[in-house]
PQR file of N, CA, C, O and H, with PARSE charges and radii, in Angstrom:
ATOM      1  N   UNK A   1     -61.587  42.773  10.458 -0.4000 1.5000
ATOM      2  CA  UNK A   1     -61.679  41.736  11.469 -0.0000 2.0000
ATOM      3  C   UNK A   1     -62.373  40.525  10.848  0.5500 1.7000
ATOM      4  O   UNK A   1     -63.337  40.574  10.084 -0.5500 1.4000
ATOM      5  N   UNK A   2     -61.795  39.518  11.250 -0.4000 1.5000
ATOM      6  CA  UNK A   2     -62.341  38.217  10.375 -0.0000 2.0000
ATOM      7  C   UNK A   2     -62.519  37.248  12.185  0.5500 1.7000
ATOM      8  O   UNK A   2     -61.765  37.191  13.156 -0.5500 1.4000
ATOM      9  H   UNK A   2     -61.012  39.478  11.871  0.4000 1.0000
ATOM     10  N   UNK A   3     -63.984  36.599  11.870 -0.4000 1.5000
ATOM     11  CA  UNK A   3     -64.806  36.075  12.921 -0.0000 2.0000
ATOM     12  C   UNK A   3     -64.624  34.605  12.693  0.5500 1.7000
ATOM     13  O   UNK A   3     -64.697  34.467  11.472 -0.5500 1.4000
ATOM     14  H   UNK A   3     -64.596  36.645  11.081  0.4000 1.0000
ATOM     15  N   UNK A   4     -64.421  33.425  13.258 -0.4000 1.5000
ATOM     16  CA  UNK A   4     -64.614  32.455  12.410 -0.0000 2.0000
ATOM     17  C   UNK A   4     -65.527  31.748  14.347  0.5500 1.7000
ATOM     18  O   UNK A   4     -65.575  32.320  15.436 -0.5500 1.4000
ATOM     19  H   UNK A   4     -64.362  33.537  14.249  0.4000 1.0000
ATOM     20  N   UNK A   5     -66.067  30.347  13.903 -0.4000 1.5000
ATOM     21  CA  UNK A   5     -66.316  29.722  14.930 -0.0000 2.0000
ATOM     22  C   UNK A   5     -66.031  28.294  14.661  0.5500 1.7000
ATOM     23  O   UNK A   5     -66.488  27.665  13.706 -0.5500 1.4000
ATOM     24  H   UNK A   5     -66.028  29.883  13.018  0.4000 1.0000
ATOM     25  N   UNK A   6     -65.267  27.847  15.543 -0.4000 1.5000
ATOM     26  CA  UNK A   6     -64.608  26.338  15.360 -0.0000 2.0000
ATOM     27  C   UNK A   6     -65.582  25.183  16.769  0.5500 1.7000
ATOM     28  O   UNK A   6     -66.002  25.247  17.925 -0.5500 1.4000
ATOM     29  H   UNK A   6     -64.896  28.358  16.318  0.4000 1.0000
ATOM     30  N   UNK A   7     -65.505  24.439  15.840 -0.4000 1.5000
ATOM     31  CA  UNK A   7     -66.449  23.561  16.179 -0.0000 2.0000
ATOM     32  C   UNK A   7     -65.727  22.448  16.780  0.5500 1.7000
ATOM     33  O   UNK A   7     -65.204  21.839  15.846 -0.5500 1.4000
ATOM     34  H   UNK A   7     -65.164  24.387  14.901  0.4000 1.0000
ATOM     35  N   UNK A   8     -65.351  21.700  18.257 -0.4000 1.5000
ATOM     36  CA  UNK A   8     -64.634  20.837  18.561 -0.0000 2.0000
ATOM     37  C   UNK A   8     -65.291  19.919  19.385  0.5500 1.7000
ATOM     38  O   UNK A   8     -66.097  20.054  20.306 -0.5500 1.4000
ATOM     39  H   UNK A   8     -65.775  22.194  19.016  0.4000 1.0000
ATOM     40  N   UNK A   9     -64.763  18.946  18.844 -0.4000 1.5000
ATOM     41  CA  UNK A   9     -65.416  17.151  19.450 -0.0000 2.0000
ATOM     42  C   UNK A   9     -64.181  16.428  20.584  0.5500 1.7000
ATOM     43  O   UNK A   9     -62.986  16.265  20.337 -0.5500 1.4000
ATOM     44  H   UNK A   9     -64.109  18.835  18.096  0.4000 1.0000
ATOM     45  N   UNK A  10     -64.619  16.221  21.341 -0.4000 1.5000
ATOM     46  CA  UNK A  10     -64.055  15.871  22.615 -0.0000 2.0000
ATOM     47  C   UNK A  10     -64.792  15.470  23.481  0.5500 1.7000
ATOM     48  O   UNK A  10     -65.935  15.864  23.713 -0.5500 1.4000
ATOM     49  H   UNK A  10     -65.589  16.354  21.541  0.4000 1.0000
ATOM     50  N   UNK A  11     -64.025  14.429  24.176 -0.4000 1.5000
ATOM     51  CA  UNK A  11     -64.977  13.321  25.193 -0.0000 2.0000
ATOM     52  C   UNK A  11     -64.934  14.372  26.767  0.5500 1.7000
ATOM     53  O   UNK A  11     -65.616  14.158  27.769 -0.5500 1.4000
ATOM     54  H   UNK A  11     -63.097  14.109  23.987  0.4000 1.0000
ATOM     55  N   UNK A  12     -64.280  15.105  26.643 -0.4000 1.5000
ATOM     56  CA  UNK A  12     -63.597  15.715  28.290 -0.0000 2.0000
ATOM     57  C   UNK A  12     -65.014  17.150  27.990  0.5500 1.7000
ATOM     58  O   UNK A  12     -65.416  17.851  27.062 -0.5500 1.4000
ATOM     59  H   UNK A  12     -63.726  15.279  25.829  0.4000 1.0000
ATOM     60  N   UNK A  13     -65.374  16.865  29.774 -0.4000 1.5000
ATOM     61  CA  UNK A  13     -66.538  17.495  29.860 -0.0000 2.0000
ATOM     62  C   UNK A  13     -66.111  19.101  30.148  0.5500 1.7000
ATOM     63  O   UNK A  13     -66.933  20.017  30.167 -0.5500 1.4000
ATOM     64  H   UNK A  13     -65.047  16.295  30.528  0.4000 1.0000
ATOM     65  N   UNK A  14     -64.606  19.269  30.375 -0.4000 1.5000
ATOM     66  CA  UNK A  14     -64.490  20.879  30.824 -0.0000 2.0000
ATOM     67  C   UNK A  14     -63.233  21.438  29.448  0.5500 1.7000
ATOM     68  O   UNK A  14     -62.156  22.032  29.502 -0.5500 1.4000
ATOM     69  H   UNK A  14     -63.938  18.525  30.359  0.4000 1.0000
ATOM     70  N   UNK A  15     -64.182  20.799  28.152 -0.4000 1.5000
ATOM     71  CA  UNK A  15     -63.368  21.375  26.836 -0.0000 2.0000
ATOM     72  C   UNK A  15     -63.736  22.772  26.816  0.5500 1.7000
ATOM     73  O   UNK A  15     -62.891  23.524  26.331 -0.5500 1.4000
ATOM     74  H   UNK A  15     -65.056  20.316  28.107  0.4000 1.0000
ATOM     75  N   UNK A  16     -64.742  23.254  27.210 -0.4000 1.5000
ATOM     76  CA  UNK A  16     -65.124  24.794  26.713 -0.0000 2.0000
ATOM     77  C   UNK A  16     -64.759  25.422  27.463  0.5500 1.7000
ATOM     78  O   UNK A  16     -64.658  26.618  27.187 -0.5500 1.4000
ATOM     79  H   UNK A  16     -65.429  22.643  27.604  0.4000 1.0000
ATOM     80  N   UNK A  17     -64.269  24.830  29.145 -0.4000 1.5000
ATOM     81  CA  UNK A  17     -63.752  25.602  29.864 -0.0000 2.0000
ATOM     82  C   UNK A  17     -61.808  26.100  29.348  0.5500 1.7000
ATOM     83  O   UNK A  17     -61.280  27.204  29.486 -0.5500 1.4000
ATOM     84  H   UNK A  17     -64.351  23.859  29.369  0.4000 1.0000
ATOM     85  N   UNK A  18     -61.304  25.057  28.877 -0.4000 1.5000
ATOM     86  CA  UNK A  18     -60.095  25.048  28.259 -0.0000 2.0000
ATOM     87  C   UNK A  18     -59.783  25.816  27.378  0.5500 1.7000
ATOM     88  O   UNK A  18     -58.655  26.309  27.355 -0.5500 1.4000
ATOM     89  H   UNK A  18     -61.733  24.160  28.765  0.4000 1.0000
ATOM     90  N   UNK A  19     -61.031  26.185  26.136 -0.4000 1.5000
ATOM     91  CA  UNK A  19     -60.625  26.686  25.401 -0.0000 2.0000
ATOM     92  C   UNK A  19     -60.982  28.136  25.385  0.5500 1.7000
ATOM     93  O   UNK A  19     -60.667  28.846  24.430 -0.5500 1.4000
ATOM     94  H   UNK A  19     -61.947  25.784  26.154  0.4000 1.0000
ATOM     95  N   UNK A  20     -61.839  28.735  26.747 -0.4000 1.5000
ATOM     96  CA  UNK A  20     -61.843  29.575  27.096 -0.0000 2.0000
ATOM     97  C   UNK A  20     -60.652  30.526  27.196  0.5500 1.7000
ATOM     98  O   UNK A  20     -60.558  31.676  26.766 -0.5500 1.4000
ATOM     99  H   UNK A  20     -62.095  28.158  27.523  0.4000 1.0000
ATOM    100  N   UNK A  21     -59.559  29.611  28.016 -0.4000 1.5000
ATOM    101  CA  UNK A  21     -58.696  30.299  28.717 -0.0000 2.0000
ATOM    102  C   UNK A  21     -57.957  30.756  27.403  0.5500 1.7000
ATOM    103  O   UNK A  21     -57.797  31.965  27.573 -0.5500 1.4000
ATOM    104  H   UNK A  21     -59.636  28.677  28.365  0.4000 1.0000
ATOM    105  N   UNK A  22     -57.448  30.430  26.232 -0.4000 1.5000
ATOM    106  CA  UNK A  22     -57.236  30.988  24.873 -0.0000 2.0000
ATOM    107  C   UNK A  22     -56.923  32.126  24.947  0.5500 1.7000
ATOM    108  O   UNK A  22     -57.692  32.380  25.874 -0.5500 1.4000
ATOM    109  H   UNK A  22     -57.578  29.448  26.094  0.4000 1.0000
ATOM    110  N   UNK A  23     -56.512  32.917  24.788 -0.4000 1.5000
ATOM    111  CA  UNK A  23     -56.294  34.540  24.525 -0.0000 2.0000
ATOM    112  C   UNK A  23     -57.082  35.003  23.322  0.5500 1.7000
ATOM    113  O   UNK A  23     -57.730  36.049  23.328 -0.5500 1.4000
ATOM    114  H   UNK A  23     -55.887  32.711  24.035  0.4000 1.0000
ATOM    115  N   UNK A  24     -57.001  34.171  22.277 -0.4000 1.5000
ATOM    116  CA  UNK A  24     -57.662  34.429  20.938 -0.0000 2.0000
ATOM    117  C   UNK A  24     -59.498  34.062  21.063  0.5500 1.7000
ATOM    118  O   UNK A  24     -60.436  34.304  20.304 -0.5500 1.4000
ATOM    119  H   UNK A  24     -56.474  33.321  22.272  0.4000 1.0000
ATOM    120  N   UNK A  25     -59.429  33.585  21.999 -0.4000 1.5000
ATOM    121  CA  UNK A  25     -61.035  33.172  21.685 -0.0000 2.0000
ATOM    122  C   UNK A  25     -61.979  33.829  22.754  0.5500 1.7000
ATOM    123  O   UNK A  25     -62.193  33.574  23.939 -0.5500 1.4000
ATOM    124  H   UNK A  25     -58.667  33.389  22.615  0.4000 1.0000
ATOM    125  N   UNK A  26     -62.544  34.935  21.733 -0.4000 1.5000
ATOM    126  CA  UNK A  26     -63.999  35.319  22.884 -0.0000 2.0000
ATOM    127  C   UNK A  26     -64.861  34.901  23.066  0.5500 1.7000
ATOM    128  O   UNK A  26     -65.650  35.659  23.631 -0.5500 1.4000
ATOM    129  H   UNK A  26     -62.370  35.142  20.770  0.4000 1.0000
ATOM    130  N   UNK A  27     -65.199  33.979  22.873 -0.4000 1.5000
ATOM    131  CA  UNK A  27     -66.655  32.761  23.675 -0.0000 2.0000
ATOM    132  C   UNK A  27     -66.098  31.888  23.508  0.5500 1.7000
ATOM    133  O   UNK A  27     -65.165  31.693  22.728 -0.5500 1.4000
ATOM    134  H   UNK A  27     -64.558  33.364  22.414  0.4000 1.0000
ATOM    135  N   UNK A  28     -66.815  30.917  24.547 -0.4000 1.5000
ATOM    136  CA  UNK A  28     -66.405  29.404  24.416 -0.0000 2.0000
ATOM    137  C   UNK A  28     -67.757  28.590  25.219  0.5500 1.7000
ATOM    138  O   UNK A  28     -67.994  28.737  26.418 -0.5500 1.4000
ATOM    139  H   UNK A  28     -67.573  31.076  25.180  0.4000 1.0000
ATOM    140  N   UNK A  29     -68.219  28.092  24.689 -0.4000 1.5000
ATOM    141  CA  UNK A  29     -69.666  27.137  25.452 -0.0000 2.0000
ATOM    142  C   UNK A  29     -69.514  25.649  25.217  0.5500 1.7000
ATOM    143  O   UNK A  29     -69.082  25.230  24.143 -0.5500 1.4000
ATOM    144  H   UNK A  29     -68.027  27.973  23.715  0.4000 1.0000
ATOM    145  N   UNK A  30     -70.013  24.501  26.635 -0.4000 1.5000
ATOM    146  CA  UNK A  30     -70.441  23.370  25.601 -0.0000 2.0000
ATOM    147  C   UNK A  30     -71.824  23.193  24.906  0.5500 1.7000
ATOM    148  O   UNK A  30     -72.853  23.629  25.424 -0.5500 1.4000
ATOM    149  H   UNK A  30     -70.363  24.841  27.508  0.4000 1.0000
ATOM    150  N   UNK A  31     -71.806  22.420  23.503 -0.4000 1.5000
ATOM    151  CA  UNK A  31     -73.112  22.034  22.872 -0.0000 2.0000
ATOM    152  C   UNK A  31     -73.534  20.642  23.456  0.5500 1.7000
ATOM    153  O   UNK A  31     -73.036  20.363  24.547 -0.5500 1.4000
ATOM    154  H   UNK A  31     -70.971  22.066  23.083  0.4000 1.0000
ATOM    155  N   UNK A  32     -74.264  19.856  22.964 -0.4000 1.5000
ATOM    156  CA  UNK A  32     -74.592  18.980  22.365 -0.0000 2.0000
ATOM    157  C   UNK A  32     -75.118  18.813  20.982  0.5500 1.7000
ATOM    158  O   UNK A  32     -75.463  19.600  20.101 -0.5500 1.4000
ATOM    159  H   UNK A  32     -74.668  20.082  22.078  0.4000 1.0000
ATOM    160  N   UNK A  33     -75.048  17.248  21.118 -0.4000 1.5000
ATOM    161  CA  UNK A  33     -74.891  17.021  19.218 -0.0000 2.0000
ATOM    162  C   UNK A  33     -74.006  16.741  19.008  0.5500 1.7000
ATOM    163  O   UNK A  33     -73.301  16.427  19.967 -0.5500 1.4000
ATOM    164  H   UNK A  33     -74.768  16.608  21.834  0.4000 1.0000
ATOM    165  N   UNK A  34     -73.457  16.661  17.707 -0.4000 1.5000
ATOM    166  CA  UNK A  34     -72.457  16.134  17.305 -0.0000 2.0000
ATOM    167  C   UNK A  34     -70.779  16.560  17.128  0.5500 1.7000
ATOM    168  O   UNK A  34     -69.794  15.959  16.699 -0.5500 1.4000
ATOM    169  H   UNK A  34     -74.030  16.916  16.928  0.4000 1.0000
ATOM    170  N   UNK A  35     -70.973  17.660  17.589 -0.4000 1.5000
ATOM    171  CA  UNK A  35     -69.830  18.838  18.519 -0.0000 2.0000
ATOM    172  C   UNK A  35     -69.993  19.176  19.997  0.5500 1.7000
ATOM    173  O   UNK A  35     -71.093  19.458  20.472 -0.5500 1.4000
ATOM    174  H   UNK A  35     -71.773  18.148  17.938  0.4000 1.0000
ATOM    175  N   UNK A  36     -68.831  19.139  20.735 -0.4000 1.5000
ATOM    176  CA  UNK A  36     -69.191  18.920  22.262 -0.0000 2.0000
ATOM    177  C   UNK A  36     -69.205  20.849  22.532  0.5500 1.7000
ATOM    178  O   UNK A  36     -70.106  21.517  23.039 -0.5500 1.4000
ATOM    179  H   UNK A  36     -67.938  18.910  20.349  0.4000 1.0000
ATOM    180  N   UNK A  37     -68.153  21.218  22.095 -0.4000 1.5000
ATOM    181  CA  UNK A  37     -67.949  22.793  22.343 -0.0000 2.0000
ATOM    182  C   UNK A  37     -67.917  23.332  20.880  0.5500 1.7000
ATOM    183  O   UNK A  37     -67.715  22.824  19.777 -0.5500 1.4000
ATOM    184  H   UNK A  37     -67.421  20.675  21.683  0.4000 1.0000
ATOM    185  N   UNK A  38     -68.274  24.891  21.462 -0.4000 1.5000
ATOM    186  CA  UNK A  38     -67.772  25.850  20.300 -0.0000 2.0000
ATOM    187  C   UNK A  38     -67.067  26.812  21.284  0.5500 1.7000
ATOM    188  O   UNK A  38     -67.351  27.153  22.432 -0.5500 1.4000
ATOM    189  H   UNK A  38     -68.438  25.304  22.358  0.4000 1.0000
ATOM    190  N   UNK A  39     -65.929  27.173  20.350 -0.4000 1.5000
ATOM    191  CA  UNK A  39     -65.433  28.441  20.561 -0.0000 2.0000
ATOM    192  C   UNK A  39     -65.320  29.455  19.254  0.5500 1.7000
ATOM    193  O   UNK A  39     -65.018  29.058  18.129 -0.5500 1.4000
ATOM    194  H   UNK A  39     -65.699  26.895  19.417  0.4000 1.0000
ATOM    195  N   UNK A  40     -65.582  30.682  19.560 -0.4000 1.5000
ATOM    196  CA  UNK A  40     -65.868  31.875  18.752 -0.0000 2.0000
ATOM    197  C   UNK A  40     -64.410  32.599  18.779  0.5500 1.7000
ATOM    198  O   UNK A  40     -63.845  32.767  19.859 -0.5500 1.4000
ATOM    199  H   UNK A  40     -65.828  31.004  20.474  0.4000 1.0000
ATOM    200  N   UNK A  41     -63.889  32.973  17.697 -0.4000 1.5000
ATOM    201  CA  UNK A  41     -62.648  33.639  17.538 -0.0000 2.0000
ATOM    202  C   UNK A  41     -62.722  35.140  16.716  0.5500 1.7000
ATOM    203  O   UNK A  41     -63.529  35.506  15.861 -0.5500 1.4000
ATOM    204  H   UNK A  41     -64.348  32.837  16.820  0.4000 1.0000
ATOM    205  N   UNK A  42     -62.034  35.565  17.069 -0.4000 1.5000
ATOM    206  CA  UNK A  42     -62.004  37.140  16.110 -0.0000 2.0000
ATOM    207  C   UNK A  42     -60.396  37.292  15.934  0.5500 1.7000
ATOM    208  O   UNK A  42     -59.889  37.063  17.032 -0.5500 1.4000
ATOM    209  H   UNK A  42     -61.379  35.268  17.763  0.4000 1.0000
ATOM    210  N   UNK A  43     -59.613  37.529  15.166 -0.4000 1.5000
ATOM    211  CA  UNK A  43     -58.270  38.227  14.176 -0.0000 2.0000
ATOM    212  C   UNK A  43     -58.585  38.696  13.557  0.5500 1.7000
ATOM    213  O   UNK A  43     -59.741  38.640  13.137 -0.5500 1.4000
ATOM    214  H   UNK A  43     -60.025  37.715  14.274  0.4000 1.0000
ATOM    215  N   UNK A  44     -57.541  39.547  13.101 -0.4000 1.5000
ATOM    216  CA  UNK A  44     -57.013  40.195  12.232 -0.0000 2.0000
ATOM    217  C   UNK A  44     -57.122  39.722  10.328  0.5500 1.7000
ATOM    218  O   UNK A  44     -57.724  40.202   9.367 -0.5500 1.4000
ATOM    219  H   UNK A  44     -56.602  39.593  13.442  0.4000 1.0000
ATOM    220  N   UNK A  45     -56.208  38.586  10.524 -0.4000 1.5000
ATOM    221  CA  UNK A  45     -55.720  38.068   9.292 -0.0000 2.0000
ATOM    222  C   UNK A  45     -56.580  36.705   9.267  0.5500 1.7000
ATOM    223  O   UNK A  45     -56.529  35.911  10.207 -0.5500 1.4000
ATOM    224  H   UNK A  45     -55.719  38.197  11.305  0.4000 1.0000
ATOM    225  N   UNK A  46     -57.450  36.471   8.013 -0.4000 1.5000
ATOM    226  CA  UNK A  46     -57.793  35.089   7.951 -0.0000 2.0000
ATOM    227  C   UNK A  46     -56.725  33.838   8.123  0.5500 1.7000
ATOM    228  O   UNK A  46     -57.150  32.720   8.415 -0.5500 1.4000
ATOM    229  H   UNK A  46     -57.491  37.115   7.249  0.4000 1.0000
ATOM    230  N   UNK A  47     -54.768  34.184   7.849 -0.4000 1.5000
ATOM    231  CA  UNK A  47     -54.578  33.013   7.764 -0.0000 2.0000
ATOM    232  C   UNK A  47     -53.683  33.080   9.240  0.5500 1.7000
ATOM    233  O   UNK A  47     -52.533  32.700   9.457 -0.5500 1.4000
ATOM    234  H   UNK A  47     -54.423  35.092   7.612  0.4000 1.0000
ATOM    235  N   UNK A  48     -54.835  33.811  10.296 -0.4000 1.5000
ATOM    236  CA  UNK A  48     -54.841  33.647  12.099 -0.0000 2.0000
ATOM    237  C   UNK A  48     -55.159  32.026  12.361  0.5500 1.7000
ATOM    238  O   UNK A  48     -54.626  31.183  13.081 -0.5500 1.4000
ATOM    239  H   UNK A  48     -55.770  34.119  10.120  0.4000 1.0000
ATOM    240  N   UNK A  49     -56.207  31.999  11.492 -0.4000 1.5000
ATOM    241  CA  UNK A  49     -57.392  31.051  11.942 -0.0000 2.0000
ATOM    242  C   UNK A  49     -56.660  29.651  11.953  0.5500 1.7000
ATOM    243  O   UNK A  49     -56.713  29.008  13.002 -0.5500 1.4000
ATOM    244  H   UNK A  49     -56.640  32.684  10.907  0.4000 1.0000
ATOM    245  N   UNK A  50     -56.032  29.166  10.951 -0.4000 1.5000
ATOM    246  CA  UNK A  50     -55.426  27.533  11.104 -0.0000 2.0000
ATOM    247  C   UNK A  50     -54.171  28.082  12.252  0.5500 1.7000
ATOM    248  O   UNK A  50     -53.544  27.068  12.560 -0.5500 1.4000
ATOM    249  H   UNK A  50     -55.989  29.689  10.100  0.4000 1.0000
ATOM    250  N   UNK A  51     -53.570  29.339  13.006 -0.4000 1.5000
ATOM    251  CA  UNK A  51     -52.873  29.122  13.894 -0.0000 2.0000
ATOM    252  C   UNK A  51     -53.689  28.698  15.175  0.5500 1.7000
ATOM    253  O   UNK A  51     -53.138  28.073  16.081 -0.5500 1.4000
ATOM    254  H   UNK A  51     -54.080  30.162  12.756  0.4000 1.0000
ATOM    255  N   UNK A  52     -54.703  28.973  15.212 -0.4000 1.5000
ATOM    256  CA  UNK A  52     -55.369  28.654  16.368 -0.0000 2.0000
ATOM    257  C   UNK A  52     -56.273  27.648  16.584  0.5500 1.7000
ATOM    258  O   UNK A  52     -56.714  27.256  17.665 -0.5500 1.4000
ATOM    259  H   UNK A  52     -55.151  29.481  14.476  0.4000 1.0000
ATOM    260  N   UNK A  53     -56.612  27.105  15.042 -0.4000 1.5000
ATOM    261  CA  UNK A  53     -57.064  25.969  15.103 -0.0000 2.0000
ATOM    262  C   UNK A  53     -55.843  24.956  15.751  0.5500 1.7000
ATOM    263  O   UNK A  53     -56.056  24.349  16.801 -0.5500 1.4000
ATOM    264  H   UNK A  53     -56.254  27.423  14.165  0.4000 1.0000
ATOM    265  N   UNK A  54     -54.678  24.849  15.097 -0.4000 1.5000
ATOM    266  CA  UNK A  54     -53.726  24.167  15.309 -0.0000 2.0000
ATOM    267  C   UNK A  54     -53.612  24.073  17.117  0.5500 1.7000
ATOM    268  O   UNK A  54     -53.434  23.070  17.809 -0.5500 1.4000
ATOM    269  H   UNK A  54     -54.504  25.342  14.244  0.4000 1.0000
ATOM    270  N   UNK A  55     -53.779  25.421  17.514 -0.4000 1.5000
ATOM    271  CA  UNK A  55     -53.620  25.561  19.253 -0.0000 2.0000
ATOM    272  C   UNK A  55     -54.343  23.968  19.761  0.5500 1.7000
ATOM    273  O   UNK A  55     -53.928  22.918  20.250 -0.5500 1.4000
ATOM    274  H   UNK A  55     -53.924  26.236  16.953  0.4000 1.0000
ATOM    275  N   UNK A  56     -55.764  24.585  19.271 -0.4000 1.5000
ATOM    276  CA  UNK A  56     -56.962  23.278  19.603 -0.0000 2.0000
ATOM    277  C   UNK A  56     -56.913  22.709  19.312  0.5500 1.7000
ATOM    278  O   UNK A  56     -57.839  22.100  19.847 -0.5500 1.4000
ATOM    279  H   UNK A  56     -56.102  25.438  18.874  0.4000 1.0000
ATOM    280  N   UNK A  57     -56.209  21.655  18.240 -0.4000 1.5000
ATOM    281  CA  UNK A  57     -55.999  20.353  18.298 -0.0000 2.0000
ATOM    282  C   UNK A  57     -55.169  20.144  18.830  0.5500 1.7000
ATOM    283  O   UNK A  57     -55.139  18.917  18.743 -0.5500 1.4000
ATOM    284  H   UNK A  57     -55.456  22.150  17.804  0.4000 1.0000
ATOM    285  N   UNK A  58     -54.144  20.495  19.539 -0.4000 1.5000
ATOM    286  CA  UNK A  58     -53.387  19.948  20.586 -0.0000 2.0000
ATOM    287  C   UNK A  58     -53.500  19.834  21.587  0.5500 1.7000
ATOM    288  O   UNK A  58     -52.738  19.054  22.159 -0.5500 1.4000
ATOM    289  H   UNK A  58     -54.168  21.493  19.609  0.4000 1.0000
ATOM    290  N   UNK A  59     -54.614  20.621  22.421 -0.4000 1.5000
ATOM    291  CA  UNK A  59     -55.280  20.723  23.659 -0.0000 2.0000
ATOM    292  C   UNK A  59     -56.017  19.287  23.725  0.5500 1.7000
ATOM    293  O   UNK A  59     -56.994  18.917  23.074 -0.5500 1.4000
ATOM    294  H   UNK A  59     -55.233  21.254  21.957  0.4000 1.0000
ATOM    295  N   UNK A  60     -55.010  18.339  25.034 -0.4000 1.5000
ATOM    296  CA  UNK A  60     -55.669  17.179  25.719 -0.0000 2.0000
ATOM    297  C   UNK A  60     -57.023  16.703  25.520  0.5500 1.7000
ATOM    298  O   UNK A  60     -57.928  17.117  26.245 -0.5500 1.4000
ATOM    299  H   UNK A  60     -54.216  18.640  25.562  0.4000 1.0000
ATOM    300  N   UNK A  61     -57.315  15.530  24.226 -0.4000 1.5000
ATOM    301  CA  UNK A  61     -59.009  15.162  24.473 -0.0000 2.0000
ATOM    302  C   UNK A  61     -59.191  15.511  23.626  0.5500 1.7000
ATOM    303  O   UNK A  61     -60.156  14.819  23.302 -0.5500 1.4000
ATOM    304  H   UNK A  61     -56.580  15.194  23.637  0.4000 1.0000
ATOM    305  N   UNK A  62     -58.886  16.617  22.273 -0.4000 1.5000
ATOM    306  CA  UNK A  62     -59.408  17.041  21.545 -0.0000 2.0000
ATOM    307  C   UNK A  62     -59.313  16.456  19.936  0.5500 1.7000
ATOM    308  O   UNK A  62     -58.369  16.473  19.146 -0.5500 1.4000
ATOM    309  H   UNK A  62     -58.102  17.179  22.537  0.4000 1.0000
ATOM    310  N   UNK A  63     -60.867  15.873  19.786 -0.4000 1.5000
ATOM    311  CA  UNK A  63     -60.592  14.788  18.568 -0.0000 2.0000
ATOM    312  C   UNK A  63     -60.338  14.815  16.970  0.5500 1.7000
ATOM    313  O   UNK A  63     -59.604  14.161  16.230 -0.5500 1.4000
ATOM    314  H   UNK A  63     -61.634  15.859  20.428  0.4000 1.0000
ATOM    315  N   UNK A  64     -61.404  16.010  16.734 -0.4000 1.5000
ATOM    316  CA  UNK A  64     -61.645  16.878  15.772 -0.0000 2.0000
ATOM    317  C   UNK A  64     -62.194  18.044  16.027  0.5500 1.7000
ATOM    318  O   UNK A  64     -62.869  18.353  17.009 -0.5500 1.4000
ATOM    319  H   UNK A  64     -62.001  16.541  17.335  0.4000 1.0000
ATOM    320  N   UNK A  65     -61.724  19.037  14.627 -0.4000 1.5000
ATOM    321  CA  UNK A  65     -62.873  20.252  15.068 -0.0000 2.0000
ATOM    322  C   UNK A  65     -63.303  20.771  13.364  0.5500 1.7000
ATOM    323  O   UNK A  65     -62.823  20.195  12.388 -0.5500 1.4000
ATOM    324  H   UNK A  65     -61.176  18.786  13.830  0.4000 1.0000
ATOM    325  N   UNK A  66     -64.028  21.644  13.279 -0.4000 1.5000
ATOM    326  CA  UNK A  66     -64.601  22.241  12.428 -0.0000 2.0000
ATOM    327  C   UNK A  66     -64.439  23.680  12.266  0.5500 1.7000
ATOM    328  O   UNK A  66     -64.637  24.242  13.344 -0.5500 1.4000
ATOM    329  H   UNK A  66     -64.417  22.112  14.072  0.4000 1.0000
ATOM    330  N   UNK A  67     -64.203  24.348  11.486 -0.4000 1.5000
ATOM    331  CA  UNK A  67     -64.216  25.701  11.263 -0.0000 2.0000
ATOM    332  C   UNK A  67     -64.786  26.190  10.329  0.5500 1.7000
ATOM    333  O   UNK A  67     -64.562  25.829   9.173 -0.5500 1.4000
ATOM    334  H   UNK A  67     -64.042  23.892  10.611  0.4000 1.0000
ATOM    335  N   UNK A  68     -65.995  27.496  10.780 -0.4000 1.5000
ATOM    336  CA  UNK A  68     -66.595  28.227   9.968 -0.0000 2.0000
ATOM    337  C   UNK A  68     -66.267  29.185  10.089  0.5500 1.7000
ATOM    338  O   UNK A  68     -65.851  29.497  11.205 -0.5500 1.4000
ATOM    339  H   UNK A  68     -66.176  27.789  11.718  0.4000 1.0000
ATOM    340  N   UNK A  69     -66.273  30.135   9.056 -0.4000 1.5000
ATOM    341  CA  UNK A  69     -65.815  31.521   8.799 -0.0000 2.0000
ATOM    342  C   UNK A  69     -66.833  32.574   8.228  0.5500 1.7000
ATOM    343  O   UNK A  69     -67.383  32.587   7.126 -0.5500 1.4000
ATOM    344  H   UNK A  69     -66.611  29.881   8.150  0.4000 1.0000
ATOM    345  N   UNK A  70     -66.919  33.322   9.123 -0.4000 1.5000
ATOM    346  CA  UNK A  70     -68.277  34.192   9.210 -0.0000 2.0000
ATOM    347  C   UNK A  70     -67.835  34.580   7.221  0.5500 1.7000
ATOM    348  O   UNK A  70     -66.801  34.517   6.557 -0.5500 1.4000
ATOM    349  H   UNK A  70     -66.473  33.311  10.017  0.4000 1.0000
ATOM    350  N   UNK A  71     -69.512  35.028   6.880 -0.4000 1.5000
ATOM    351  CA  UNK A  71     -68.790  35.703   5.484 -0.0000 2.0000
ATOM    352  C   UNK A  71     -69.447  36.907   5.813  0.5500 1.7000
ATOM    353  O   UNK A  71     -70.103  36.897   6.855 -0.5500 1.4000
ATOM    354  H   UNK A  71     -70.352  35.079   7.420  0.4000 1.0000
ATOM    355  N   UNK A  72     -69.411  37.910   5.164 -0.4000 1.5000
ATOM    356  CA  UNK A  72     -69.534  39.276   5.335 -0.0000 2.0000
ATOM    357  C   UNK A  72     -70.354  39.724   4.109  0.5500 1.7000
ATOM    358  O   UNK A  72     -70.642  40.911   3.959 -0.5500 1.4000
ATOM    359  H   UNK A  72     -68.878  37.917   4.318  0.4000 1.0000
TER
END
């Protein structure tokens, strides 16, 4: 299982609620700072992760994001 947590910047105040609804993503909160939300992901295959990044940048509002990948 490969964990990663993507980091997304967006002006829209119900982004973490959005990216909740995800199938792939088990947490989702907003921050503050210089990232508005995180959402937490878990797959299978590391090269899951740019499919679902890709999801979130297409989701309405969403400007950039960041992805970290747990290391083990």
């Amino acid at each position: 299982m490969v964990r990663a947590i993507i980091l997304v910047k967006s002006p829209k105040k119900l982004i973490a609620a959005k990216l909740g609804k995800l199938s792939t993503v088990t947490n989702s909160f907003p921050t503050s700072g210089q990232f508005d939300a995180v959402a937490i992901i878990d797959v299978k295959q590391l090269g899951e992760i740019k499919e679902i990044t890709n999801q979130i940048q297409k989701i309405s509002g969403v400007e950039r994001t960041e992805t970290m990948v747990e290391v083990q």
